[in-house]
C-alpha positions as CSV (number, residue, x, y, z in Angstrom):
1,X,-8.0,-3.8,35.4
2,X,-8.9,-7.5,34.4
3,X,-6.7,-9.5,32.6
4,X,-8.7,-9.6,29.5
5,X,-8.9,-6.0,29.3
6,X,-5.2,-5.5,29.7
7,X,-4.7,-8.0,26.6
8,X,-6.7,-5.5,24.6
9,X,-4.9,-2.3,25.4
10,X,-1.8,-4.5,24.4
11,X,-2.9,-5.3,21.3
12,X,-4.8,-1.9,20.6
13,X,-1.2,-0.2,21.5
14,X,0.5,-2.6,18.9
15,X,-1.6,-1.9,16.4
16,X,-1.3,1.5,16.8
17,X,2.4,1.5,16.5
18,X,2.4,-0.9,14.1
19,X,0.3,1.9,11.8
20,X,2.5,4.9,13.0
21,X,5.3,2.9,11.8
22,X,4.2,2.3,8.5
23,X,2.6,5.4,7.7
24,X,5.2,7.7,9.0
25,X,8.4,6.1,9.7
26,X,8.7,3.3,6.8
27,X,7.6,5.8,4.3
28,X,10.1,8.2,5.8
29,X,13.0,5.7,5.1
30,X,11.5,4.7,1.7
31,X,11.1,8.2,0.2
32,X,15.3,8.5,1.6
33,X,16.0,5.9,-0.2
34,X,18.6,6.3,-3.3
35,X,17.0,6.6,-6.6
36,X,18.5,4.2,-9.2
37,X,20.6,5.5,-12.2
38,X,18.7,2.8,-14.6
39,X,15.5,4.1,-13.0
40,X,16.0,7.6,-14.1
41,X,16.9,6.4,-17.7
42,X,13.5,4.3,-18.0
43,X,12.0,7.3,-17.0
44,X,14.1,9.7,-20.0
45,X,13.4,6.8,-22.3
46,X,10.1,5.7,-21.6
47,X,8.6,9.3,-20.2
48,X,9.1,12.4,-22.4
49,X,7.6,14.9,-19.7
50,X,10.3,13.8,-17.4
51,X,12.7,16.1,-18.6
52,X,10.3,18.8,-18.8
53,X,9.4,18.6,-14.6
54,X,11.5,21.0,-12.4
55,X,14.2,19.7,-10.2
56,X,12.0,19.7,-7.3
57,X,8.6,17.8,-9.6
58,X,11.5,14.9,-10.5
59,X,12.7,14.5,-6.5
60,X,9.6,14.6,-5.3
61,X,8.0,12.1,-8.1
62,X,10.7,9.6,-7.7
63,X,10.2,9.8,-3.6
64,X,6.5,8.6,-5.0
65,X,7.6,5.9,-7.2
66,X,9.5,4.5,-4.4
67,X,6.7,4.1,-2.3
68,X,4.6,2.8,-5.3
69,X,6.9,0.2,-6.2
70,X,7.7,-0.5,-2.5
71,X,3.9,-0.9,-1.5
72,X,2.1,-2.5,-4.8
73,X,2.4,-6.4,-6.0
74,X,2.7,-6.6,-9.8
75,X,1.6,-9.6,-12.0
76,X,2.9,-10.7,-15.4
77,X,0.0,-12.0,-17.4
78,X,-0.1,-14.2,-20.7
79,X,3.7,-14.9,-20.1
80,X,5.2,-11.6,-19.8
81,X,7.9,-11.3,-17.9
82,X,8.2,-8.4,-15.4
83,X,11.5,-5.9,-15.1
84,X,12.2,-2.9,-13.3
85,X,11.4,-1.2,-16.9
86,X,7.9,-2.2,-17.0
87,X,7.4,-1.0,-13.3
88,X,9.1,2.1,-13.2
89,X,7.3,3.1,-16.8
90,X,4.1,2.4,-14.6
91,X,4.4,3.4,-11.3
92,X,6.2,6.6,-13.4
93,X,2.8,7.8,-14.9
94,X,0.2,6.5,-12.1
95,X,2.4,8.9,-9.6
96,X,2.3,11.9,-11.9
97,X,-1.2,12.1,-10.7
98,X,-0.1,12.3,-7.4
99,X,2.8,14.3,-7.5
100,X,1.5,18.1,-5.6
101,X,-1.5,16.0,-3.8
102,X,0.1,15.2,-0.3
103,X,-2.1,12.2,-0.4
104,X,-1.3,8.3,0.4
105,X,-0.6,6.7,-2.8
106,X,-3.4,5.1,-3.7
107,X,-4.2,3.5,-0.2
108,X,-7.0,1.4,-1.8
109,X,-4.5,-0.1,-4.4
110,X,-3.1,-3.4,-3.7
111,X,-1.8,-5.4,-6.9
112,X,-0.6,-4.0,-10.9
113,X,-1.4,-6.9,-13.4
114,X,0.4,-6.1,-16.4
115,X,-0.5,-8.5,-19.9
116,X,2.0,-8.0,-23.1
117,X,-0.5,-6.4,-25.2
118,X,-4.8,-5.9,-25.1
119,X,-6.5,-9.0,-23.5
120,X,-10.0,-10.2,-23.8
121,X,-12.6,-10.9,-21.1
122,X,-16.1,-11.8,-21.4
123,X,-18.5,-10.0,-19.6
124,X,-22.6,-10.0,-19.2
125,X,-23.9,-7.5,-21.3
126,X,-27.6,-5.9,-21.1
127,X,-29.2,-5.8,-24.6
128,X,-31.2,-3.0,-26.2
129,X,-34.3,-5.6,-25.9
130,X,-33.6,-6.1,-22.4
131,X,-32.3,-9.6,-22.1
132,X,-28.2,-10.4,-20.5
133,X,-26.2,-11.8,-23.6
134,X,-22.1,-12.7,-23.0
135,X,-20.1,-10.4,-24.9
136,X,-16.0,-10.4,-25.5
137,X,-14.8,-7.4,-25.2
138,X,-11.3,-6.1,-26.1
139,X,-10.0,-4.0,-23.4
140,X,-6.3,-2.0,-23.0
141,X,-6.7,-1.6,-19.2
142,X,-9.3,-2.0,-16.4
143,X,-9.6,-0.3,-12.6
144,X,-11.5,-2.7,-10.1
145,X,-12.5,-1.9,-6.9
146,X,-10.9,-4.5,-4.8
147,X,-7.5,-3.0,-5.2
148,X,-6.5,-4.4,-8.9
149,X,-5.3,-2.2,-12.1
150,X,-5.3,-4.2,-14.9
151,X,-2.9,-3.4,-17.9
152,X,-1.7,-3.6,-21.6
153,X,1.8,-3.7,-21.3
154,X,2.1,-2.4,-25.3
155,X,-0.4,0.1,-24.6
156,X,1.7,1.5,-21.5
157,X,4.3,2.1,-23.7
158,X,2.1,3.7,-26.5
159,X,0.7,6.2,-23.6
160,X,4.0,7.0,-22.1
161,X,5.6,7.7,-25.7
162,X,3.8,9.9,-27.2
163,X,2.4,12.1,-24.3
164,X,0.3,14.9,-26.2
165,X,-2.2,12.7,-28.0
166,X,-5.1,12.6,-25.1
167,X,-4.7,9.1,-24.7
168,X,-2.8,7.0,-21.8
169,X,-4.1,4.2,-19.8
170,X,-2.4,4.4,-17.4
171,X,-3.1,8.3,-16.4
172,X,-7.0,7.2,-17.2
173,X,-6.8,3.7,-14.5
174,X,-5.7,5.4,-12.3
175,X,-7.7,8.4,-12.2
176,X,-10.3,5.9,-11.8
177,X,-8.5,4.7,-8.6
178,X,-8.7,8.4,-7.3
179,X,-12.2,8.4,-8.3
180,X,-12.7,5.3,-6.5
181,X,-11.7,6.7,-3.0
182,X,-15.1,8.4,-2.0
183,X,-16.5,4.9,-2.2
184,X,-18.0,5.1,-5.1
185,X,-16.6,5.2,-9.0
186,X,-18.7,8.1,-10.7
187,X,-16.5,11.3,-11.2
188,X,-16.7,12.3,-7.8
189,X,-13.5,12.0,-6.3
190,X,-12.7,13.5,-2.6
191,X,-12.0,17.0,-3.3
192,X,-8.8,18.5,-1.4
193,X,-9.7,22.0,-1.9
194,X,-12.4,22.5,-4.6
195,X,-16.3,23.3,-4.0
196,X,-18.3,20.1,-4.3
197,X,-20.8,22.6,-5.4
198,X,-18.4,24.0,-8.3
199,X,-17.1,21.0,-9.5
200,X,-20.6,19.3,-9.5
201,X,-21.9,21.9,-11.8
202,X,-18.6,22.2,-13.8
203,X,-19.0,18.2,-14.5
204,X,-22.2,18.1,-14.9
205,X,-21.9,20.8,-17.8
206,X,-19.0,19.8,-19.7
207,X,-20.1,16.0,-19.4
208,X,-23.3,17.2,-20.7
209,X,-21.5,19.2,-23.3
210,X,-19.1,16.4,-24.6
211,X,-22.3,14.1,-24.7
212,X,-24.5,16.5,-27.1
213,X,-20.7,16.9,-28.9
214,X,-20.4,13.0,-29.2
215,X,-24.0,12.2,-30.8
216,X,-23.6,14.9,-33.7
217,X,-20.5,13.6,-34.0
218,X,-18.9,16.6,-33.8
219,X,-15.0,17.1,-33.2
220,X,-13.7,17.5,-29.2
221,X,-10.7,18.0,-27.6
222,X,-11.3,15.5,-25.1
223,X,-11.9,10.8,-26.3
224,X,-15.5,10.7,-26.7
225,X,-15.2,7.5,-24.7
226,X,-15.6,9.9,-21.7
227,X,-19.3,10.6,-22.9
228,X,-20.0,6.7,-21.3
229,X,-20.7,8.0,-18.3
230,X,-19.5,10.3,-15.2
231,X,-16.4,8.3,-14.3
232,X,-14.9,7.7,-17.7
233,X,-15.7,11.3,-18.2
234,X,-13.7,12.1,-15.0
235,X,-11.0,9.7,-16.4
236,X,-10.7,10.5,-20.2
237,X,-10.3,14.4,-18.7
238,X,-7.5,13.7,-16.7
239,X,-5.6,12.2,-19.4
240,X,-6.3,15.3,-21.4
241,X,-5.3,17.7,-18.7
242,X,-1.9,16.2,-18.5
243,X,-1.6,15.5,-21.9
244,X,-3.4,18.4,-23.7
245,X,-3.3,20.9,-21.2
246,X,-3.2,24.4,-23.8
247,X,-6.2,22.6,-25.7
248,X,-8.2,21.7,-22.5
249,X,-8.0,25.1,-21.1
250,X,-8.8,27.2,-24.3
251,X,-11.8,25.0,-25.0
252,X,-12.8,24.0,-22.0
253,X,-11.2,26.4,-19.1
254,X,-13.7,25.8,-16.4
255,X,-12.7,21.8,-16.4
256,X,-9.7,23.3,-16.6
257,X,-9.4,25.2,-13.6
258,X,-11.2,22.5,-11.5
259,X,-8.7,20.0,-12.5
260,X,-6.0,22.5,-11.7
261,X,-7.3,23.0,-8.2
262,X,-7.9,19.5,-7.7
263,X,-4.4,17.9,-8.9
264,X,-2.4,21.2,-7.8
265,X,-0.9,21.3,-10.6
266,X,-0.9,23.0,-14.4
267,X,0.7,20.5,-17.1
268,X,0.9,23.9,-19.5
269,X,4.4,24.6,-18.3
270,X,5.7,21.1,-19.7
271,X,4.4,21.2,-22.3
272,X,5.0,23.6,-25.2
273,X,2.2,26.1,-26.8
């Protein structure tokens, strides 16, 4: 073996160790980690449903929020300055989603940027006519691809306090950062144990539904903001599965179940009837 060749089997072996370590080994020792007293009072304070999860939901979410707040940058925008409350009330809700999925947490995520309240951005809007005109738009979060969540600070806390209303940005980003991780951001997220077949059809039907619902302006259990499209449809139904979970199934129980499946989980037994 040439000397070249040797170099790259070194470097192939590091590497190699170098990812064993930090997949298995330093999350081993991060999940071990003690769990802060003040961190379990941001989450009573900040989190109703905390009290309502089982001993074993709150050990094994906080073994989450380690990682989260161990692995993930977080950015104060507009002059806010970042505590432990702001990222704990975060990384709190975002690993709810995760909490029976046995997944990475969210591998694709690299940085939280948090602003004190909405913020504004322009963006390049297609007209009915057909021509690009700059719009300002008014927005409470945002989920990029390039491993960014954007969010409202004030509307975090909104979410997080009242958690039975159907509406939390954080639950809805980051759904969209699940979404994300089949490469592409339309409602399709990889499926752990569902049919692609059943939830296609599912989707298809209730997002067809909710649609037809939203231009007769008819009433809905679910934001008819997730009648945009596929992926806000995916989004604006996560936030109602954890948040109205009795509505959700008895109005919609086929999303229901799929979302079930997909999570492994069923929000019902936090919340009451």
């Amino acid at each position: 073996m040439d000397t070249a060749s040797l170099i790259f089997l070194l470097i192939c072996a590091v590497g190699v160790g170098l990812f064993i370590y930090q997949t298995f080994w330093r999350d081993k020792l991060i999940r071990r980690r003690r769990f802060p007293l003040s961190w379990k009072e941001t989450l009573t304070n900040n989190l109703p449903v905390y009290a309502a999860l089982s001993p074993a939901e709150r050990d094994r979410l906080h073994q989450l929020i380690q990682l989260f707040l161990a692995e993930k940058d977080f950015y104060g925008c507009a002059g806010l300055e970042l505590t432990d409350e702001i990222r704990v009330t975060i990384a709190g809700q975002a690993c709810l989603l995760l909490l029976n999925q046995n997944s990475p947490v969210y591998p694709s995520l690299m940085s939280v940027l948090v602003y004190p309240a909405g913020f504004r951005v322009d963006r390049e809007t297609v007209l009915d006519n057909g021509t690009l005109a700059q719009q300002d738009h008014h927005l409470l979060g945002e989920s990029w691809s390039n491993g960014k969540v954007i969010l409202s600070w004030d509307d975090v806390e909104k979410g997080a306090a009242d958690f039975s209303d159907g509406h939390n940005v954080v639950l809805h980003e980051f759904a969209h950062q699940l979404d994300g991780l089949s490469g592409s951001t339309n409602g399709a997220p990889p499926l752990h144990r569902n049919s692609y077949q059943s939830w296609a059809r599912v989707f298809s039907e209730n997002f067809d539904d909710l649609r037809s619902r939203a231009f007769r302006d008819q009433a809905t259990v679910m934001d008819q903001y997730g009648a945009t499209n596929p992926a806000e449809f995916f989004a604006v139904a996560t936030e109602t599965f954890f948040e109205r979970p009795h509505a959700l199934h008895k109005t919609r129980p086929d999303l229901f179940a799929e979302l079930v499946d997909y999570y492994r989980l069923d929000p019902r037994q936090w919340h009451q009837d």
